[in-house]
VEXZA-502402 format. One record per residue (C-alpha): x, y, z. Coordinates in steps of 0.25 Angstrom, whole numbers, padded with zeros to 4 digits, always signed. Layout:
XYZ
...
END
This chain:
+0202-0156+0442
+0206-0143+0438
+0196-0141+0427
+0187-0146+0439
+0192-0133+0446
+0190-0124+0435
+0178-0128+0433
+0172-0127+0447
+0179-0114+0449
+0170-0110+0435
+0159-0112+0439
+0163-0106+0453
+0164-0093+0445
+0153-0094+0438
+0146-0095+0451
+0155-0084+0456
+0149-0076+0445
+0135-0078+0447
+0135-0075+0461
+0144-0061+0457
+0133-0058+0448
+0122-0062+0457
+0128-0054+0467
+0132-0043+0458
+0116-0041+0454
+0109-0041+0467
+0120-0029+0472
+0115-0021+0459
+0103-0024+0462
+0105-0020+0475
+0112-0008+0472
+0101-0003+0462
+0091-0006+0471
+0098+0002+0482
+0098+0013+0471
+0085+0012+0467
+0080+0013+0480
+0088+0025+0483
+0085+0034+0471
+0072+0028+0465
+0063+0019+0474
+0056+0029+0483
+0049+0016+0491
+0059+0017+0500
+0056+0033+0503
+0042+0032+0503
+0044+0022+0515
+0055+0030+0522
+0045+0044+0520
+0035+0033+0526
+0042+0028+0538
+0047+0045+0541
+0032+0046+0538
+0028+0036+0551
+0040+0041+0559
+0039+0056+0557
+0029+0065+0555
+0026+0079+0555
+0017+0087+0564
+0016+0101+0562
+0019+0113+0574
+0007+0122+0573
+0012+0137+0572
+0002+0146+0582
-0005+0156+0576
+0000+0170+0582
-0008+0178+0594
-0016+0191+0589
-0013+0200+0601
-0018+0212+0608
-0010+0226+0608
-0004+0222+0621
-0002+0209+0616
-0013+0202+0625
-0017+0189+0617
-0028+0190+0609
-0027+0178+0600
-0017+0166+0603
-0015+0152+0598
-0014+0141+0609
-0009+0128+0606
-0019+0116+0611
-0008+0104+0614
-0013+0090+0617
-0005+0082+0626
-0003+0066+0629
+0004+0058+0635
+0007+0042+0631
+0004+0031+0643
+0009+0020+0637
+0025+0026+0639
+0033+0020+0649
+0031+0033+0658
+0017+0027+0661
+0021+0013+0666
+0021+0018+0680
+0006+0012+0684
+0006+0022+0698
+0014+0033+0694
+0004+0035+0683
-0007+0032+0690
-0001+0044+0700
+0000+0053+0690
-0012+0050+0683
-0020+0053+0695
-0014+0069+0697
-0015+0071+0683
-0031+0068+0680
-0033+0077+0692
-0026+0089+0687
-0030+0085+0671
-0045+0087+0676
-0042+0098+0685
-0034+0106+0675
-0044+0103+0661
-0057+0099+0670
-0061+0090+0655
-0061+0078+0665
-0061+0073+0680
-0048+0068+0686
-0053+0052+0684
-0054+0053+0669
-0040+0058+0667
-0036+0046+0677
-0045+0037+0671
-0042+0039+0657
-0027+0038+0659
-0027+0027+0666
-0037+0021+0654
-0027+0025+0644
-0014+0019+0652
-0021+0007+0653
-0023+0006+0638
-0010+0013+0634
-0001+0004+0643
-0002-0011+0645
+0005-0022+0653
+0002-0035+0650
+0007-0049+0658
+0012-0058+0648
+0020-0067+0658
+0029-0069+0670
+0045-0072+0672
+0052-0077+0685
+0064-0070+0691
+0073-0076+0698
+0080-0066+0707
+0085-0079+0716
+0099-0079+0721
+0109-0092+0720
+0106-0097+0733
+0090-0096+0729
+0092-0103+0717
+0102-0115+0721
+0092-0119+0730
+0080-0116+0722
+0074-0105+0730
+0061-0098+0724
+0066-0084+0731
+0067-0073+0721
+0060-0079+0709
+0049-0069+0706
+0040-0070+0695
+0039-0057+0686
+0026-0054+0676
+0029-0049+0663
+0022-0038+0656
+0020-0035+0641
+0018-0019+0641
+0009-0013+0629
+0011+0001+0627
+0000+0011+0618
+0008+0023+0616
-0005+0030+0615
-0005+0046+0619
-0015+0052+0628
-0025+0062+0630
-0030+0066+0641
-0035+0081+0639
-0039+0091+0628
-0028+0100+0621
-0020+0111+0631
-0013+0123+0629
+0001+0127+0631
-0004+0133+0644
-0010+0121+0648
-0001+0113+0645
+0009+0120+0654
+0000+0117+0665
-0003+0103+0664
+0010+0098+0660
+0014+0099+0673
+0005+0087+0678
+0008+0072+0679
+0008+0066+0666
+0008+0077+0659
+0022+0081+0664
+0029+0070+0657
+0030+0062+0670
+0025+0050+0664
+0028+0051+0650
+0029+0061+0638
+0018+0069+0636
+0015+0072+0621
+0010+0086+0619
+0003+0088+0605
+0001+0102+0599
-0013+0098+0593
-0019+0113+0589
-0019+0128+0593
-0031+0134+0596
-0033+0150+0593
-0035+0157+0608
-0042+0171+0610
-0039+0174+0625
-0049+0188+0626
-0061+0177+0619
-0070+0185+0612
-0064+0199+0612
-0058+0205+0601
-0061+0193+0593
-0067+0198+0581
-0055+0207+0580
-0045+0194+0583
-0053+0185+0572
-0056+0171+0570
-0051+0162+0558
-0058+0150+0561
-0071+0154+0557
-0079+0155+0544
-0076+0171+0541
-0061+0173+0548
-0059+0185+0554
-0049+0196+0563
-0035+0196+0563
-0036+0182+0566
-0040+0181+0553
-0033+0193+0546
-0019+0190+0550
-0020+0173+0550
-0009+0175+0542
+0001+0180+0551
-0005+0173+0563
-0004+0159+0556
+0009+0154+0562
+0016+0143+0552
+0016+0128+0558
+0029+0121+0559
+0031+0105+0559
+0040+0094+0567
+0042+0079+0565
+0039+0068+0575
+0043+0054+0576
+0036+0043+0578
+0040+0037+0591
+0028+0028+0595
+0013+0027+0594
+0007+0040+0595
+0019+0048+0599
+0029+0054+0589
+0041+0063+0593
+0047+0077+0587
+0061+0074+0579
+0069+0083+0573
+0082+0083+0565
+0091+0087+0555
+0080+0085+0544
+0068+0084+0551
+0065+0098+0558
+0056+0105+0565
+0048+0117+0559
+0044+0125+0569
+0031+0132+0568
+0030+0149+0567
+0017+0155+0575
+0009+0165+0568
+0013+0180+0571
+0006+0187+0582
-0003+0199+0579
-0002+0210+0589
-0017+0218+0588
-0020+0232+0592
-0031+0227+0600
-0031+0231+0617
-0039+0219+0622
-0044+0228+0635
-0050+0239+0626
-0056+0227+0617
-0063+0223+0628
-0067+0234+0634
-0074+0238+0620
-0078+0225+0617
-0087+0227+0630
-0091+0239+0629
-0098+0236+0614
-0102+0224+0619
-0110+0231+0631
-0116+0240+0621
-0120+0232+0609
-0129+0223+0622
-0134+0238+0627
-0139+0242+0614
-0141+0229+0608
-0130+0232+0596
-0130+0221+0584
-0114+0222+0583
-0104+0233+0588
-0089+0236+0588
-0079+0244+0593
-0066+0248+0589
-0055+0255+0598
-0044+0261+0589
-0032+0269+0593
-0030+0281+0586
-0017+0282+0582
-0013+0268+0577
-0028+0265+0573
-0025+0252+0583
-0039+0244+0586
-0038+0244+0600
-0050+0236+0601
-0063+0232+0591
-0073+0225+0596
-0086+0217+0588
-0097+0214+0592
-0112+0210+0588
-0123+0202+0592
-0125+0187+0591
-0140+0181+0589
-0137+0176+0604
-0136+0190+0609
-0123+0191+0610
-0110+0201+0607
-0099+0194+0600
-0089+0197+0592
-0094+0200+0578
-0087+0203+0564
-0077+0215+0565
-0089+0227+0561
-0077+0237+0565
-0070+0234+0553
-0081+0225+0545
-0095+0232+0548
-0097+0244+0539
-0108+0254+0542
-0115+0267+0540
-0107+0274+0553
-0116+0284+0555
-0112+0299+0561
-0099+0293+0564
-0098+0296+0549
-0097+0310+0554
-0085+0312+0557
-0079+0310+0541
-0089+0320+0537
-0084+0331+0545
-0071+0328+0542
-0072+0329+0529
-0084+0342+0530
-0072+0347+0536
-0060+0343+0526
-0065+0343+0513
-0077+0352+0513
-0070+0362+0523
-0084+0363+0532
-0084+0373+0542
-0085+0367+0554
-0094+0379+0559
-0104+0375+0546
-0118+0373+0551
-0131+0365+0546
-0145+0363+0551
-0144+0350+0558
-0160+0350+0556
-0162+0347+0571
-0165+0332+0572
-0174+0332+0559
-0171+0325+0547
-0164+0335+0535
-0164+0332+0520
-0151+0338+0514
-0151+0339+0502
-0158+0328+0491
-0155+0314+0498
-0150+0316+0512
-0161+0318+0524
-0156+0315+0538
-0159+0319+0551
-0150+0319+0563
-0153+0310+0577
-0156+0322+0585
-0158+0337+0585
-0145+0347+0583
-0143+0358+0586
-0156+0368+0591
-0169+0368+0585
-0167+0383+0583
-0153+0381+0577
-0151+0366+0571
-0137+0371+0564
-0126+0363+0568
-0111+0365+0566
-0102+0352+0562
-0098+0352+0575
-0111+0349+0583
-0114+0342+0570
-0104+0331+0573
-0105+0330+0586
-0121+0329+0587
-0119+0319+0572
-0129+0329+0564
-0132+0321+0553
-0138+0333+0544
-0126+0343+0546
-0117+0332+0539
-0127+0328+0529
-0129+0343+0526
-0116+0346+0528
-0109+0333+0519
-0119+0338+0507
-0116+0351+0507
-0101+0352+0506
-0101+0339+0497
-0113+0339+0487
-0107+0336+0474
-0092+0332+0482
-0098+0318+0486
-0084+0311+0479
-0077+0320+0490
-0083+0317+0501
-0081+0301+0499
-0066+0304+0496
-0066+0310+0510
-0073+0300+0514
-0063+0288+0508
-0053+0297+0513
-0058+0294+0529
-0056+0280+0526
-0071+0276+0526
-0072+0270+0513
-0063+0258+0515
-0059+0251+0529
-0047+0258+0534
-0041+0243+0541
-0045+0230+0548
-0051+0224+0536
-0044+0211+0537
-0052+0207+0551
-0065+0204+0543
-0065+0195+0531
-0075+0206+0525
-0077+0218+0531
-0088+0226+0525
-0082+0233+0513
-0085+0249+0518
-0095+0256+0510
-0092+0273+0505
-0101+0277+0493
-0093+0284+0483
-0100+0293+0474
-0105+0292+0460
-0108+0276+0463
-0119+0271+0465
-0119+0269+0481
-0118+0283+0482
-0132+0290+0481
-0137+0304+0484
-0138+0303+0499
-0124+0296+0501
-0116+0309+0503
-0126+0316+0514
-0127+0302+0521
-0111+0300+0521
-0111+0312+0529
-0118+0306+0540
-0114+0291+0540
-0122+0284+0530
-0120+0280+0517
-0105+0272+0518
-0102+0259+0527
-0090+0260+0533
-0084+0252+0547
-0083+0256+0562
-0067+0255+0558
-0068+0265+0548
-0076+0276+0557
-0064+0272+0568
-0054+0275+0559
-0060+0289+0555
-0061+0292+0568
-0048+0288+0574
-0042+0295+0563
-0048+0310+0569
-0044+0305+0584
-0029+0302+0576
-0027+0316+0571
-0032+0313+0558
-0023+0302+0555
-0031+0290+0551
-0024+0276+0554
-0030+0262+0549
-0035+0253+0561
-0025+0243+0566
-0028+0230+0573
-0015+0225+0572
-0001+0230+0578
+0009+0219+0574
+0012+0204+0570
+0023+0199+0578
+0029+0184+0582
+0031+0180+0596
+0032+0195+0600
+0043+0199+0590
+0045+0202+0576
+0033+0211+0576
+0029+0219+0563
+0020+0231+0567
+0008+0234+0560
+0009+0250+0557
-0002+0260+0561
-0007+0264+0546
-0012+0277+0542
-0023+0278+0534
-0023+0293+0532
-0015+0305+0539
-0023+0314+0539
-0038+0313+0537
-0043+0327+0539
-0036+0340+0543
-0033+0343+0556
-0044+0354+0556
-0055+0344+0553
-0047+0335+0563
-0049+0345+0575
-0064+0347+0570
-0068+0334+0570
-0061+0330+0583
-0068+0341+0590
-0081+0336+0583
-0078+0323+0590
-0076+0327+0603
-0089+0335+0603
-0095+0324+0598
-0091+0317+0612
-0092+0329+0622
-0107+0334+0616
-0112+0327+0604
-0117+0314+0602
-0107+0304+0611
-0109+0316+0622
-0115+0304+0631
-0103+0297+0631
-0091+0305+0630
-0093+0319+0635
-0086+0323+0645
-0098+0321+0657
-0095+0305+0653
-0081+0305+0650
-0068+0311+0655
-0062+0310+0642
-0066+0316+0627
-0067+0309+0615
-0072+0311+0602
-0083+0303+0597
-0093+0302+0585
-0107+0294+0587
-0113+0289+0575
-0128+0281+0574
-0130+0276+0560
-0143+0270+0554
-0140+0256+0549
-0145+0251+0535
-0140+0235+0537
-0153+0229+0534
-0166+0234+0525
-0161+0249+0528
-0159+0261+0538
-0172+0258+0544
-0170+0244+0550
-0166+0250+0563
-0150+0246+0565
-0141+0257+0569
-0125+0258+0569
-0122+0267+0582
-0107+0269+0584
-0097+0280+0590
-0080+0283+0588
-0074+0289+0599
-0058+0292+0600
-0053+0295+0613
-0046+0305+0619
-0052+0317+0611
-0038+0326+0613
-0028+0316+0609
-0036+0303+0604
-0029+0290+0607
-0042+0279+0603
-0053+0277+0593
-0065+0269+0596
-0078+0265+0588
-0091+0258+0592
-0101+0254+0583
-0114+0247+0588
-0125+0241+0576
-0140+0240+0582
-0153+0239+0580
-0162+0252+0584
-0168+0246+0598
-0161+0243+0611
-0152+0256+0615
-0148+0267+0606
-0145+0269+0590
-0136+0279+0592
-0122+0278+0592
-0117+0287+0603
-0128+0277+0612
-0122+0266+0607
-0108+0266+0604
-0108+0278+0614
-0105+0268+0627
-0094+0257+0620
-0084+0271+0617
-0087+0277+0630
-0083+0262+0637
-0071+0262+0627
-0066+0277+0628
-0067+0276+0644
-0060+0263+0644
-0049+0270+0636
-0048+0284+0643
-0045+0277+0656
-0035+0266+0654
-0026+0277+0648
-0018+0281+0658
-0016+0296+0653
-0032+0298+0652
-0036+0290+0664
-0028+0299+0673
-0036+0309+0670
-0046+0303+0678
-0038+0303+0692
-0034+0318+0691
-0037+0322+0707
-0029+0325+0720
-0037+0313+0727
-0028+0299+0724
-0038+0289+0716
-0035+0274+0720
-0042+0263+0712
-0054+0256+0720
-0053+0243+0714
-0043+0238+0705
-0046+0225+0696
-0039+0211+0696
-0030+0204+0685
-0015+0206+0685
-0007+0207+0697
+0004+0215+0692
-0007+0225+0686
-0014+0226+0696
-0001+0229+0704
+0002+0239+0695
-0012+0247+0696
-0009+0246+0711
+0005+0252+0710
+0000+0263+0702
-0009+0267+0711
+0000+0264+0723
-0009+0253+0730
-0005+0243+0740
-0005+0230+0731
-0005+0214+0739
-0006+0202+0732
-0002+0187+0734
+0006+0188+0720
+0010+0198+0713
+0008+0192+0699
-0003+0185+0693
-0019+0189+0693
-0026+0193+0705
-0039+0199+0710
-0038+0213+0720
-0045+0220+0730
-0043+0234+0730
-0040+0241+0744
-0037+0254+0748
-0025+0258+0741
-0022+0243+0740
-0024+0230+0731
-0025+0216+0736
-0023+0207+0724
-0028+0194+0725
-0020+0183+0715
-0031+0174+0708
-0024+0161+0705
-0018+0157+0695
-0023+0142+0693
-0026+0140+0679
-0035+0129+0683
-0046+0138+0691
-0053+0150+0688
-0047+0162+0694
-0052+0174+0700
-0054+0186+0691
-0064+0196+0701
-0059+0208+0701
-0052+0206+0686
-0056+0215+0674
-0058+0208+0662
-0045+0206+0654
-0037+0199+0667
-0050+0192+0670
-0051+0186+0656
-0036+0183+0655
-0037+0175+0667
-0048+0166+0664
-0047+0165+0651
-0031+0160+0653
-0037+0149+0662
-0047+0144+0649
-0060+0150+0654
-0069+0156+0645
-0075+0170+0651
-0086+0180+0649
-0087+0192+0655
-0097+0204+0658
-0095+0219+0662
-0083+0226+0664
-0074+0230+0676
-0069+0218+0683
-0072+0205+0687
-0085+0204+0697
-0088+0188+0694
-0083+0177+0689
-0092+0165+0686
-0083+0153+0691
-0076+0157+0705
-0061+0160+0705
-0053+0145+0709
-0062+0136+0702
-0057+0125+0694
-0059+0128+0679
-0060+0120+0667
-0055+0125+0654
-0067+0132+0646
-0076+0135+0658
-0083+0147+0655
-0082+0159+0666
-0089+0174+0667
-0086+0185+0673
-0092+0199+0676
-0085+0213+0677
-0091+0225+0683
END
């Protein structure tokens, strides 16, 4: 019995050990395994990365690019983020059959009134359509409920056993578009109606694209730019490195079909987006249209190819406006390529002005000198220069001419005779004069055209300078330079001689702060002596009082003096001088004591319609610009009201209430209104002002009569019409009445007188 025992209790071990063992692999096993799949199997984090993957994403926060503004920082250029919104039907909010139907019928009517895309049926058909497929409920059977009391059932009474149907539920948690993209302003608007609001469900706002925005269209828009065209171009282009703003990114969850919501913790975290910098311009959006119209009006009167205008202000060189324009094959004036800063030409007379300044500097000319103009005929001087001036000078009897009359009349022989005289045989010193005005290289603005034309200066002893080069460059021909390089020269006379490079730009800044100034720079302190300068500044004035711009600016047109030079200059573009095309242009700096502006027009044409001559046809757009400029300046346009008798305004425009107050205050008139802020139109009584408040319902189109351009445009644009406009003044008609229901996009005209 006892070796009985021991041996069972053997074999009982040797079971015991087996099982030990047993037991003893599967937990190594297990335990490397655990290992394995802890530091080498990477199956297990490819499937976590692809579960993570499914569950959360990344979507990126789109930076805006930053706003190019004006110099009062009116908005030229701005991003405007474009949203799409939805809404899903199959949420629990939606079961409601007659609240949804309720709220479905006041929303289709204000979606159609508000975008007019569709009629109030379709939005209530084609929710109603989408509820139907988003939301089922299904019978699938019946169940009694017996809600009898003891009584009822002791004695089996069928009182309060009520049959219920059952219902399976589907839900497609499909979202839902009903309209296009919106803004942020929009969105403001529409949020408040049914739906929309949340009332029923959450609505899903999706930030699907920004959309670049010019709020003045057209104007100026050459000088803004475009990137998104074959050739880039403008400060759009120039500076898309600063404007580009740097996208951030968030993470969302995924919570059910087609819905995903933002998550944030401590290792999954937003990255907010930056916006680009904003750029802050030296352009004055009121002058830029008043110039743009005025070239615009004289390029159709004299039937121009292409034109620009460019309004500087002396002492900073800040462009206060440049304008573009030429002719497409339709007819039209549109904004062209920059020819201020990319269009090199022969200028013509307006030459003249660096070749008296430099007779005077470097070759000491007396300014009494006199040479025989020829009197209108054609002169040969010397063995390769002949020219003739446009029209007789001087007397028959007397043709001898002083440098004054010379410059003010633009005698083409005295400079040609006077040029080879004092510099024969010093032709490499009269180009470094030359290069030392700044008209062999541009003096800035470069970076607004991809390729401006490369300027063109002959420098002796190559081969582009011939025997004629020297008596030619005396009078405009021979060198290619730009309408900006003759602006600059100018400006630098009207800037006592200090010559400062053209500045488009006054500051890059973020959300109004942190703003680095761009610095006014100088390209040369002095560029003649103050001898030369009073000369020179005298020629000009002549120029304007009783020389070649007389018709313009003497003092029987205007109550103000400028100096002013005319240039008319034979084109050679095509087969040669003969082909008939003519660059007519005129600089005018304004006020002739104590210059504060700089302007230019330049006008290319074909000899036909209207005139050739520069004074003709540059002659009106100065005028337009200097007026416009003599009178808003407060100090000047005083001037104007000198007398005993008290002079009250006999119409006073529409726009702005709180201007239009203020104009009233100034000149002590009675002032009613039904609102004190907000737009308005006005009747003007005596010594009163009765303004009118146009409404301010983004949904219809308001009432501008009355307006002048820039409050007219500013309110019709803000509501999403597109506008054109004729004349100047203020608002005579509008093409869609005041109070009519306006769909985004309509079209709209007006006419100023």
């Amino acid at each position: 019995m006892e070796e009985l025992n021991k041996r069972w209790q053997s074999q009982m071990h040797s079971r015991l050990n087996v099982i030990k063992w047993v037991v003893i692999l599967i937990v190594t096993g297990l335990f490397a395994r655990l290992i394995y799949i802890q530091f080498y199997d990477t199956e297990v984090a490819n499937q976590s990365t692809r579960v993570h993957k499914n569950l959360i994403s990344v979507h990126p926060i789109y930076a805006k690019d930053g706003r190019i503004l004006a110099r009062d920082r009116s908005v030229l250029a701005t991003t405007v983020e474009r949203m799409k919104i939805s809404f899903d039907m199959g949420g629990h909010g939606f079961d409601n059959e007659e609240r949804f139907a309720e709220q479905t019928d006041t929303l289709s009517k204000l979606l159609s009134a508000y975008f007019g895309e569709q009629n109030a049926r379709w939005y209530a058909d084609t929710m109603q359509q989408i509820r139907k497929r988003v939301f089922r409920r299904d019978s699938i059977g019946f169940e009694v409920k017996d809600n009898r009391s003891l009584f009822g059932k002791l004695f089996n009474s069928k009182k309060g056993l009520d049959t219920v149907t059952l219902y399976k539920i589907k839900r497609s948690h499909t979202t839902t578009y009903l309209f296009s993209d919106v803004d942020a302003n929009q969105w403001d608007e529409i949020s408040n109606y049914p739906i929309l609001n949340g009332s029923m469900g959450q609505v899903i706002r999706d930030s699907v694209k920004f959309i670049r925005t010019y709020p003045h269209d057209n104007l100026a828009r050459r000088v803004i730019g475009r990137t998104n065209v074959e050739r880039p171009y403008g400060i759009e282009y120039a500076y898309r490195d600063s404007l580009k703003g740097i996208d951030g990114k968030m993470y969302k969850q995924y919570m059910a079909p087609n819905f995903r919501a933002k998550i944030e913790n401590d290792t999954i975290k937003t990255v907010a987006a930056i916006d680009g910098a904003d750029i802050v311009t030296t352009l004055d959006i009121e002058l830029q249209d008043v110039a743009d119209r005025a070239l615009r009006q004289s390029l159709k009167e004299q039937d121009g190819m292409w034109g620009t205008t460019v309004v500087m202000e002396c002492a900073t060189g800040d462009i206060l406006a440049m304008v573009n324009l030429r002719k497409n094959s339709k007819g039209e004036y549109t904004e062209g390529i920059n020819y201020a800063v990319g269009q090199r030409m022969e200028p013509g007379s307006t030459m003249k002005l660096a070749t008296t300044i430099i007779l005077l500097d470097k070759a000491h000319l007396s300014p009494e000198k006199q040479y025989n103009s020829g009197y209108g005929k054609k002169v040969k001087v010397g063995k390769y220069n002949e020219v003739a001036d446009s029209h007789p000078i001087g007397t028959r009897k007397n043709p001898k001419i002083d440098l004054k009359t010379a410059f003010a009349e633009s005698a083409n022989v005295y400079f040609l005779k006077a040029v080879i005289d004092k510099f024969k045989g010093r032709e490499t010193e009269y180009y470094s004069a030359l290069c030392s005005l700044y008209l062999d290289r541009h003096p800035a603005l470069t970076e607004l055209e991809q390729d401006p034309n490369r300027v063109f200066l002959p420098k002796p002893g190559t081969d582009k300078w011939y025997g004629s080069t020297l008596g030619l460059l005396s009078y405009g021909y021979g060198l290619e330079i730009t309408p900006m390089q003759t602006l600059t020269l100018y400006n630098a006379v009207a800037n006592n001689g200090k010559m400062v490079a053209p500045r488009l730009i006054k500051a890059f800044e973020r959300k109004g702060k942190d703003a680095v100034e761009v610095p006014v720079k100088v390209l040369s302190e002095q560029i003649c002596t103050p001898q030369t300068l009073a000369l020179v500044r005298e020629y000009l004035e002549q120029v304007a009082l009783t020389g070649t711009a007389e018709g313009f600016f003497s003092e029987e047109q205007v109550p103000f003096r400028v100096g002013a030079k005319t240039g008319t200059a034979t084109s050679a573009k095509g087969v040669g001088y003969k082909e008939g095309y003519h660059l007519g242009s005129m600089v005018t700096y304004l006020p002739a004591d104590n210059p504060r502006y700089t302007f230019i027009t330049a006008i290319y044409k074909k000899k036909g319609k209207g005139s050739i001559f520069g004074a003709t046809v540059a002659g009106p757009v100065q005028k337009r610009i200097a007026t416009y400029l003599y009178n808003r300046e407060e100090q000047w346009a005083q001037r104007l009201m000198v007398g005993d008798v008290k002079q009250l305004p006999i119409d006073v425009k529409g726009g702005n209430i709180e201007h239009i107050g203020n104009v009233a205050s100034r000149f002590d008139l009675a002032t009613a209104y039904t609102s004190p802020t907000g737009w308005g139109t006005t009747r003007t009584g005596i010594n009163s002002i009765t303004i009118r408040s146009t409404t301010a319902e983004k949904r219809v189109v308001p009432d501008v009569m009355g307006m002048g351009l820039s409050d007219a445009l500013y309110l019709l644009e803000d509501r999403g019409l597109k506008v054109s406009f004729s004349g100047s003044g203020k608002v005579v008609y509008q093409s869609i009445g005041a109070g009519t229901a306006l769909h985004q996009g309509d079209r709209i005209k007006i006419r100023l007188e």
